[in-house]
C-alpha positions as CSV (number, residue, x, y, z in Angstrom):
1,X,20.8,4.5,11.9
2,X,18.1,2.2,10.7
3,X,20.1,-1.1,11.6
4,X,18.0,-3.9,12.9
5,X,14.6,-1.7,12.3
6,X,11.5,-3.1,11.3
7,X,9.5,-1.6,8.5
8,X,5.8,-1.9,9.1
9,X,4.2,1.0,7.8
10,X,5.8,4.2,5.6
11,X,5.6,6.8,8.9
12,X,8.7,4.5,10.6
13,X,11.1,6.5,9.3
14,X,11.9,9.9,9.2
15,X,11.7,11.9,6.4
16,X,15.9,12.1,6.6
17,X,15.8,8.3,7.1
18,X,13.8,8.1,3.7
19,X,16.1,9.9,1.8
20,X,18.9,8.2,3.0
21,X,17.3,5.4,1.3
22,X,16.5,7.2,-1.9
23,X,20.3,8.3,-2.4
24,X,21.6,5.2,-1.7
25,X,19.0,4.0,-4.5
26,X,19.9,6.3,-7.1
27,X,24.0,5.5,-6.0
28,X,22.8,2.0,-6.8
29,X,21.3,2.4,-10.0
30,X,24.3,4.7,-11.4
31,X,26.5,1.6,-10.3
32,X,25.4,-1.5,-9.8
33,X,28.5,-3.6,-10.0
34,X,29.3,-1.3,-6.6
35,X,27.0,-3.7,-4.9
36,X,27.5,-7.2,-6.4
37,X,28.7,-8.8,-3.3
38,X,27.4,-6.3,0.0
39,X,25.2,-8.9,1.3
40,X,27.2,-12.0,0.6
41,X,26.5,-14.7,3.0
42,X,23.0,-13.0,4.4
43,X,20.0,-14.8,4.1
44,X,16.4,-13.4,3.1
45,X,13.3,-15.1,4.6
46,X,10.6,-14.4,2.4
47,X,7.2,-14.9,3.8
48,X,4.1,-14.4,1.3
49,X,1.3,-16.2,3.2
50,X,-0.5,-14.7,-0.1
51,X,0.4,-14.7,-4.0
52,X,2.3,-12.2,-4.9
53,X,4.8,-11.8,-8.5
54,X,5.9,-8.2,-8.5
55,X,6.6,-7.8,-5.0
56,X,8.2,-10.7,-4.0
57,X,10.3,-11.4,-7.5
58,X,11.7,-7.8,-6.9
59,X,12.7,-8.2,-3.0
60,X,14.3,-11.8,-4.2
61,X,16.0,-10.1,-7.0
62,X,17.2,-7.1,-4.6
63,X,18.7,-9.5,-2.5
64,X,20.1,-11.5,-5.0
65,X,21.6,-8.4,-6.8
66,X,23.2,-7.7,-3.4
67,X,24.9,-11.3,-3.1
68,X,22.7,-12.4,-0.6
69,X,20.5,-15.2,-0.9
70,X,17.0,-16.2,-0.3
71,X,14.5,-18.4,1.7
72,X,11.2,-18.9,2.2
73,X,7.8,-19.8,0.6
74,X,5.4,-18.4,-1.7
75,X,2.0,-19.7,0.0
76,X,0.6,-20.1,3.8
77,X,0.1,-23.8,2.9
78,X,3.2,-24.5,2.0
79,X,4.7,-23.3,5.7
80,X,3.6,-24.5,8.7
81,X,0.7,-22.5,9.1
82,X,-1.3,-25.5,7.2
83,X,-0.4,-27.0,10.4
84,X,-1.4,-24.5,12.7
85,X,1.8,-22.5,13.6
86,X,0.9,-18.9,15.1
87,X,3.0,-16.1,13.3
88,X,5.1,-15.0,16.5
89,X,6.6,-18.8,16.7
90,X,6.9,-18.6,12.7
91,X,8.8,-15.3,12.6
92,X,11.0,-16.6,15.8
93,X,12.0,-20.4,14.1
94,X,12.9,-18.3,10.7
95,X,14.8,-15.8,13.0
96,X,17.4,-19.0,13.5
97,X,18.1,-19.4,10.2
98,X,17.9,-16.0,8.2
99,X,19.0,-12.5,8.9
100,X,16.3,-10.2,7.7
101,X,12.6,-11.5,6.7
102,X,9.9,-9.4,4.4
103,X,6.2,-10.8,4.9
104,X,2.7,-10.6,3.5
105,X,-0.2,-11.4,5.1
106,X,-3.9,-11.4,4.2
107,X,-4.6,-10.2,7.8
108,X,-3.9,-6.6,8.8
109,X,-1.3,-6.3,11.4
110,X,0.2,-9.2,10.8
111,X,3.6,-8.4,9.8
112,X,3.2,-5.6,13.3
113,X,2.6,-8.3,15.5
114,X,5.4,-10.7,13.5
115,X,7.9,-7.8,14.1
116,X,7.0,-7.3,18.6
117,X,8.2,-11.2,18.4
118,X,11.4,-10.8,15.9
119,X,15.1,-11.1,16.5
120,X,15.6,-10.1,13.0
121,X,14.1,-6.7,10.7
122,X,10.8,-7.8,9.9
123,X,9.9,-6.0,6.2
124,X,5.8,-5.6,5.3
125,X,4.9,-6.6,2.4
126,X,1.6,-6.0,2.4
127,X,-1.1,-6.9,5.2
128,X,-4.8,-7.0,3.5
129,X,-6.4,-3.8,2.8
130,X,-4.3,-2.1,5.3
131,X,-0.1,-1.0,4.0
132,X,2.0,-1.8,1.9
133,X,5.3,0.4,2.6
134,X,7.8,-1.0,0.1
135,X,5.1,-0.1,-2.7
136,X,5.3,3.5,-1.1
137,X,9.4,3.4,-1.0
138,X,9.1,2.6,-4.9
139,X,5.9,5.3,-5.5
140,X,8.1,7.9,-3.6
141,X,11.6,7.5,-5.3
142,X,9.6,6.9,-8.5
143,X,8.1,10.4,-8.4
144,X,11.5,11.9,-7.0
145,X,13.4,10.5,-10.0
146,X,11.1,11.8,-12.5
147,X,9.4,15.0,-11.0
148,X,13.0,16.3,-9.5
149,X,11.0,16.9,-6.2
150,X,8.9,15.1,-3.6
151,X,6.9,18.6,-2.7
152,X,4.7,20.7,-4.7
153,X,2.4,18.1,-6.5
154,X,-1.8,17.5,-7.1
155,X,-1.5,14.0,-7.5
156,X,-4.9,11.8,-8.8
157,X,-5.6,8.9,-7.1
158,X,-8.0,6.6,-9.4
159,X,-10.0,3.2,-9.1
160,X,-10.2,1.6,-5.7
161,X,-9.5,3.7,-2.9
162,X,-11.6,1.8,-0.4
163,X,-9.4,-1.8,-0.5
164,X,-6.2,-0.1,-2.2
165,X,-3.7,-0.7,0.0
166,X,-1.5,0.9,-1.9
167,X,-3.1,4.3,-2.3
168,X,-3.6,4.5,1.8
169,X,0.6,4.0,1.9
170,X,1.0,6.7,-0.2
171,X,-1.4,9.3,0.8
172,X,0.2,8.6,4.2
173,X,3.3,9.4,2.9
174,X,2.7,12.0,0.8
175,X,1.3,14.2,3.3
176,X,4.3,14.8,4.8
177,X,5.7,16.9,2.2
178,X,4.8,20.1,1.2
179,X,2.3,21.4,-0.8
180,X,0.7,18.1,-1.7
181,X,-2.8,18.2,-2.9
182,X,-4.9,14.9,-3.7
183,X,-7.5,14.1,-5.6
184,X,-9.4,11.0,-5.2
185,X,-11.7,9.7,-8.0
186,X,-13.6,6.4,-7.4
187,X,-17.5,5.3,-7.6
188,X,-18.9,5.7,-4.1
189,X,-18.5,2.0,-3.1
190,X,-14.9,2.3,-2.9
191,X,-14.4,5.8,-1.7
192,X,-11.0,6.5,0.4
193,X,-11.8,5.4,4.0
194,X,-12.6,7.9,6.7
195,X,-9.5,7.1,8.8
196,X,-7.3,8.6,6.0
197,X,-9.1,11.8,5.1
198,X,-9.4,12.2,8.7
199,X,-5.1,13.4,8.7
200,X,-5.7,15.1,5.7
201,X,-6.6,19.2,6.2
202,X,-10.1,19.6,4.3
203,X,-8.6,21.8,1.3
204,X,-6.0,19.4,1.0
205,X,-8.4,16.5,-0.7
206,X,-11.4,16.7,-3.5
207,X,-13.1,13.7,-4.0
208,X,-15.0,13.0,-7.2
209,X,-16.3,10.2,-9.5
210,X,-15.4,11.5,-12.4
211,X,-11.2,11.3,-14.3
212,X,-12.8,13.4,-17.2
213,X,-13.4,16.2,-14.9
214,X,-10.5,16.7,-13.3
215,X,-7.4,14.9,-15.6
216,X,-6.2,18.2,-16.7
217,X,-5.0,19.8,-13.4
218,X,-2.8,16.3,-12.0
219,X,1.2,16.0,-12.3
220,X,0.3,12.8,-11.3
221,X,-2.2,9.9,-12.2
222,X,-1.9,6.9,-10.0
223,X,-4.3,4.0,-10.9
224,X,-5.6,0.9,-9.2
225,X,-7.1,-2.0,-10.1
226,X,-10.7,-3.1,-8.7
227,X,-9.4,-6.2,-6.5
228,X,-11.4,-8.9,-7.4
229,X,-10.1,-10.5,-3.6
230,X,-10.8,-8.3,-1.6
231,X,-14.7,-8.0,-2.9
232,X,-16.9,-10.8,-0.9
233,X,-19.8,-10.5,-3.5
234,X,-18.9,-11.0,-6.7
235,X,-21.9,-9.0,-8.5
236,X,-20.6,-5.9,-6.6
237,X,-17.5,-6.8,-8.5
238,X,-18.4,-7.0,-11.8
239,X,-20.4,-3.7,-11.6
240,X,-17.4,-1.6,-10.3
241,X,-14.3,-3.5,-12.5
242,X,-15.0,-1.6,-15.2
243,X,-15.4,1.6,-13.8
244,X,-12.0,3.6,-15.3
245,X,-10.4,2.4,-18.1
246,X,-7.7,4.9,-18.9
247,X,-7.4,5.8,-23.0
248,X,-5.5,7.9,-25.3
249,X,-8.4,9.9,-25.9
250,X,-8.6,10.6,-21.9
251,X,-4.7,11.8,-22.0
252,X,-5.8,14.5,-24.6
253,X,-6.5,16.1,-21.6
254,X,-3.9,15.6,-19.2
255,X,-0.5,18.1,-18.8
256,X,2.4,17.0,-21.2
257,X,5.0,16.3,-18.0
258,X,1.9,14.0,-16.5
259,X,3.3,11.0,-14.8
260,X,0.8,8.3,-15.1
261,X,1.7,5.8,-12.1
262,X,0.4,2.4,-11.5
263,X,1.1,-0.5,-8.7
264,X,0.4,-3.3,-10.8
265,X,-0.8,-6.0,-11.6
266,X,-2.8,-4.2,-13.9
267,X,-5.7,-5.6,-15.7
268,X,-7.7,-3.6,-17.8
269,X,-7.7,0.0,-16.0
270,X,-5.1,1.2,-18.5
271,X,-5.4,0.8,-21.7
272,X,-2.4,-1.5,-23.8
273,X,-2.6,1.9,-26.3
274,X,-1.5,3.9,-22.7
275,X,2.2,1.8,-22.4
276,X,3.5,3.7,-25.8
277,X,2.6,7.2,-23.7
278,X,5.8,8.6,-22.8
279,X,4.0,9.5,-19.5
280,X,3.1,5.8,-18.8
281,X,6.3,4.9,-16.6
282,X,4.5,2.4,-14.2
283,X,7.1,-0.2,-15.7
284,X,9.7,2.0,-15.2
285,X,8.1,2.4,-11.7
286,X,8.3,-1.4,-11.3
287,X,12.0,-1.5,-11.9
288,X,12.9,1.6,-9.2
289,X,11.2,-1.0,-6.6
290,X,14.3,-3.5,-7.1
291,X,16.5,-0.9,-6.6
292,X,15.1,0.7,-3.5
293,X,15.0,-2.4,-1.7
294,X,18.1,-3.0,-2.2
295,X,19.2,0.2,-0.7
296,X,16.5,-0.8,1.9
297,X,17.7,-4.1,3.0
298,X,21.6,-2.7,3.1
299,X,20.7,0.1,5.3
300,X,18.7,-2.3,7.8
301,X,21.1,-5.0,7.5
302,X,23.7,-2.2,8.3
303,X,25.7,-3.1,5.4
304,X,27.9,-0.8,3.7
305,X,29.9,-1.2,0.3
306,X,33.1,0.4,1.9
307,X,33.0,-2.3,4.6
């Protein structure tokens, strides 16, 4: 049961837990009138102590697809942080009013240390350079729906590894299955951190610099942007943003059931050329993250459409 658990980074739930999740996705997107009123009179705290449009327009729109509704603000000095609030008496005051709260935070740990002082599931958002778990929920059913399998995959990892977030939720993820090989490509500023090659068995990782070299042998291509915020000198920057810009002329390359993958916001790591691509489905991608967290906040709401 994952009623009343917190979801702090991808490894909280089992691998049966996660595909729980997943089938209850792909139920919801077969029949989304099934679900138009599951959550009706719940209330969603959202918490985004940094900007945000994708993720936090989707967990709104989950919850608002589910008949819930939401609360909440989109800036730290909008809340009474500006005032001096810690998190634990934040995350306790909203636990008065709402029934499940998703947070991110510029911090790492944040949303750990907001969920050892919750009444109520406490969802991660995102916490700095450190997880962001929902973003893995949509990556994972993304690749289930369109590979067929979860296992079996050498899956490219492009742009920045070092401050991706994104990338470290998913490799941690991904691991888990079988057969999973990764290749990481990124100048040597913003190489994968130790901490997560360390899990990884050494023939299960090739690191390079170079997409051109190694495009042809990925089912999947997942690309980052070069985080402008997360860079304290802007020269370093400006020398990396521009470091893979994914082309047409690149894909000529690539396998024809390539999935080319992205997080977003994207800015100008893929090419506009790229979106006409049948293999470009990071829109697509976009759209699955509604859906799984709506299957998401049902199952830890304990919510059921039957009920």
């Amino acid at each position: 049961m994952l009623k009343g658990r917190h979801l702090i980074e991808p490894r909280d739930f089992s691998l049966e837990e996660l595909d729980q999740i997943f089938s209850l996705s792909e139920e919801i997107i077969k029949d989304q009138q099934a679900y138009l009123d599951v959550c009706k009179g719940k209330l969603l705290a959202s918490l985004f102590y940094e900007p945000s449009t994708r993720t936090r327009f989707s967990f709104e729109a989950a919850m608002l697809r589910l008949g819930g509704q939401v609360i909440g603000f989109s800036e730290a000095n909008s809340s009474s942080v500006s005032k001096g609030e810690s998190i634990g008496d934040t995350i306790k005051t909203v636990g008065c009013y709402a029934d499940i709260a998703v947070m991110r935070h510029p911090k790492e740990g944040a949303p750990l240390l907001a969920s050892k002082k919750s009444y109520i599931p406490v969802i991660n958002a995102g916490d700095g350079g450190h997880q962001h778990p929902t973003q893995t929920l949509t990556d994972l059913l993304t690749i289930k729906i369109l590979k067929k399998d979860l296992s079996n995959h050498t899956i490219g990892l492009c742009g920045d590894l070092k401050f991706g977030r994104t990338v470290h939720s998913l490799v941690k993820a991904m691991k888990r299955y079988l057969n999973i090989n990764f290749v990481f490509i990124s100048p040597e500023e913003l190489q994968i951190p130790d901490y997560i090659k360390d899990e990884l068995e050494e023939n299960q990782y090739y690191e390079t610099a170079s997409l051109d070299e190694v495009i042809d042998k990925l089912d999947i291509l997942y690309m980052t942007r070069v985080q402008k915020e997360r860079f304290f000198n802007e020269e370093d920057y400006l020398r990396l943003k521009d470091s893979y810009i994914l082309t047409n002329d690149k894909l000529s390359a690539a396998k024809e059931d390539l999935i080319i993958m992205h997080p977003l916001p994207r800015v100008n790591e893929i090419s506009v050329e790229v979106d006409e691509d049948p293999r470009a489905v990071y829109f697509q991608q976009a759209k699955f993250g509604m859906f799984v967290r709506m299957a998401l906040i049902m199952k830890l709401l304990g919510v059921d459409k039957n009920a």
